[in-house]
C-alpha positions in Angstrom: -35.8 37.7 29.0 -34.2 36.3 26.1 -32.4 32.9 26.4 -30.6 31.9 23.3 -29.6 28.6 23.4 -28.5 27.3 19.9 -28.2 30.2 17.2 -28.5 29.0 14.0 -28.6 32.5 11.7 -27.7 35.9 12.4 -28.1 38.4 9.6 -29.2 42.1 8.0 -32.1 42.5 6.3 -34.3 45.7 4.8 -37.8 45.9 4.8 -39.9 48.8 3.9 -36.9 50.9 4.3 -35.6 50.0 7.7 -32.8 47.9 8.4 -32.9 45.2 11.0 -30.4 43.0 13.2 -32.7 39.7 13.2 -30.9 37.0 15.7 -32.6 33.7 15.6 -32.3 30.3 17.2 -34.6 26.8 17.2 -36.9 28.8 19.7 -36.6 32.3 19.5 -35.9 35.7 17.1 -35.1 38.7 18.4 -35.2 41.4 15.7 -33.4 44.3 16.2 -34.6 47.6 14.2 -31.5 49.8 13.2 -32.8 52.8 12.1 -34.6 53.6 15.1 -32.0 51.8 17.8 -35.0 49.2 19.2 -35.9 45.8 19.5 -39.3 44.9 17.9 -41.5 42.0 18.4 -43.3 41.7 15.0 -42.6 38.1 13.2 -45.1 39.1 10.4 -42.1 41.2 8.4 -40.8 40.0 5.2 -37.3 40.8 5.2 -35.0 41.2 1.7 -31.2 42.4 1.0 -30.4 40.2 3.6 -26.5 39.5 4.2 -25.9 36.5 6.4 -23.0 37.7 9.2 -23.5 33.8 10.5 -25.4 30.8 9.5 -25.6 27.5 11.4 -21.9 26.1 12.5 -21.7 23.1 14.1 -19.6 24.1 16.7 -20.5 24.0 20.4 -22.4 27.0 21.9 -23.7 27.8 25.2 -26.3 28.8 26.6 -26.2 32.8 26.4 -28.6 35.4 28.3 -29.5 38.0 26.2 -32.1 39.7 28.2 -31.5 43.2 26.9 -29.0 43.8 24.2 -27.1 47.1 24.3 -25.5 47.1 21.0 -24.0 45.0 18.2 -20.7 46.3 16.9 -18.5 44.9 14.0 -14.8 44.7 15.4 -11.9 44.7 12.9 -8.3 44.3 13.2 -8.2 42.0 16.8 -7.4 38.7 17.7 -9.5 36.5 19.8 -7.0 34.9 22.4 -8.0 31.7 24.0 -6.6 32.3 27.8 -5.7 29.0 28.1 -3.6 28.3 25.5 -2.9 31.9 24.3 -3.6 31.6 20.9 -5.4 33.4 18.3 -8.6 31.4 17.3 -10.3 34.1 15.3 -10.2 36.0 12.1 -9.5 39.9 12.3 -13.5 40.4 11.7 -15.5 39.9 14.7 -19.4 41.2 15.9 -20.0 41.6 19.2 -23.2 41.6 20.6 -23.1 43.0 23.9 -26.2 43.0 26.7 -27.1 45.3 29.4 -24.9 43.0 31.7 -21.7 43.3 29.4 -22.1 40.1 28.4 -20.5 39.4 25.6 -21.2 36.9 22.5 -18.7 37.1 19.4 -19.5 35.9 16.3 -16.5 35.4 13.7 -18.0 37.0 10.4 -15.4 35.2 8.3 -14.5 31.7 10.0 -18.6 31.5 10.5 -18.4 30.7 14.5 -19.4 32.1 17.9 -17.1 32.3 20.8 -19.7 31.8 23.5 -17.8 30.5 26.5 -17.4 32.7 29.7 -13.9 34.1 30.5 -12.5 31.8 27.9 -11.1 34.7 25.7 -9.8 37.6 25.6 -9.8 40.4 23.6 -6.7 42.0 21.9 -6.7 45.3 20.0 -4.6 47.1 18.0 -3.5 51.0 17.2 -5.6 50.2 13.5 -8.3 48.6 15.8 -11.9 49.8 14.2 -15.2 49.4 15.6 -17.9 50.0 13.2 -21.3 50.1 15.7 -24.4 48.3 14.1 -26.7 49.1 16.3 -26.9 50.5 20.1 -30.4 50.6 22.2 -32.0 53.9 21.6 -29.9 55.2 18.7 -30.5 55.7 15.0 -27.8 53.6 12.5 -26.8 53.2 9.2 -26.1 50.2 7.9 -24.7 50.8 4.1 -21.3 50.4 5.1 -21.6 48.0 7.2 -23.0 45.4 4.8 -20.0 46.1 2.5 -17.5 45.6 5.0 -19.1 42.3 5.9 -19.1 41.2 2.0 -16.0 42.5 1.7 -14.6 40.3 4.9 -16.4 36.9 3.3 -14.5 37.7 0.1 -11.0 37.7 1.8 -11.6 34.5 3.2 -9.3 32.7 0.5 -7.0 35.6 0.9 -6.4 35.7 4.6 -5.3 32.2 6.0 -5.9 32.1 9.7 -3.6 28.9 11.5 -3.9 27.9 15.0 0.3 27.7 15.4 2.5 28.1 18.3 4.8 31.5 17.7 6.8 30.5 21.1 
């Protein structure tokens, strides 16, 4: 069982023509082949095209149980609501990594954070709601599009102000 307890980089990567899902944290790295839909355990690969989706926040994370994951899926068009307050605290570009448990673990791919705490949000969707799967246990991806959209959703950063306001 994987126990992730600090993530510092999350990104895609080719090597010898296979894409890969590579998680990594100050202990572990779980790398995640695409093209075949499994997770592998070799650290020797040298990995190249590699497009960051996060890279070392600062923000709080906890402790997250990713003992088997189940797929990784790039969300667009939501809002991540904070039950408490009821406010939107992400971008409109989210991953979700998802484990055999439904766990959930959501990494903003434009703000750069995780949303790790337990029944602290909530998921809202929308009628142009896309999820764009990146990769699922057992199951052959492609990744081309994928790593455009995720360039594409860095790039709009300046465009697309996100504020933490009241609306009531």
């Amino acid at each position: 069982m994987y126990t992730l307890k600090n993530i510092n980089c999350i990104y895609l990567g080719k090597s010898n023509n296979t894409n890969y899902l590579i998680l990594e944290d100050y202990n572990n790295t779980i790398i995640l082949n695409l093209n075949k839909g499994i997770e592998e355990h070799n650290l020797d690969i040298s990995v190249d095209h590699i497009e960051y989706i996060y890279n070392e926040g600062n923000e709080f994370q906890e402790k997250v149980d990713l003992d088997d994951i189940k797929n990784v899926s790039l969300i667009t068009n939501v809002e991540l609501i904070n039950i408490y307050t009821n406010k939107n605290v992400s971008s409109p570009f989210l991953v979700c990594i998802k484990d055999k448990s439904n766990n959930r673990l959501f990494i903003d791919a434009m703000l750069n954070t995780t949303y790790t705490r337990k029944g602290h949000y909530k998921l809202k969707t929308f009628s142009n709601t896309k999820v764009r799967e990146i990769y699922r246990k057992n199951k052959k991806t492609s990744i081309r599009f994928t790593k455009l959209l995720i360039k594409m959703c860095k790039k709009l950063r300046v465009v697309v102000e996100i504020d933490e306001v009241d609306t009531v």
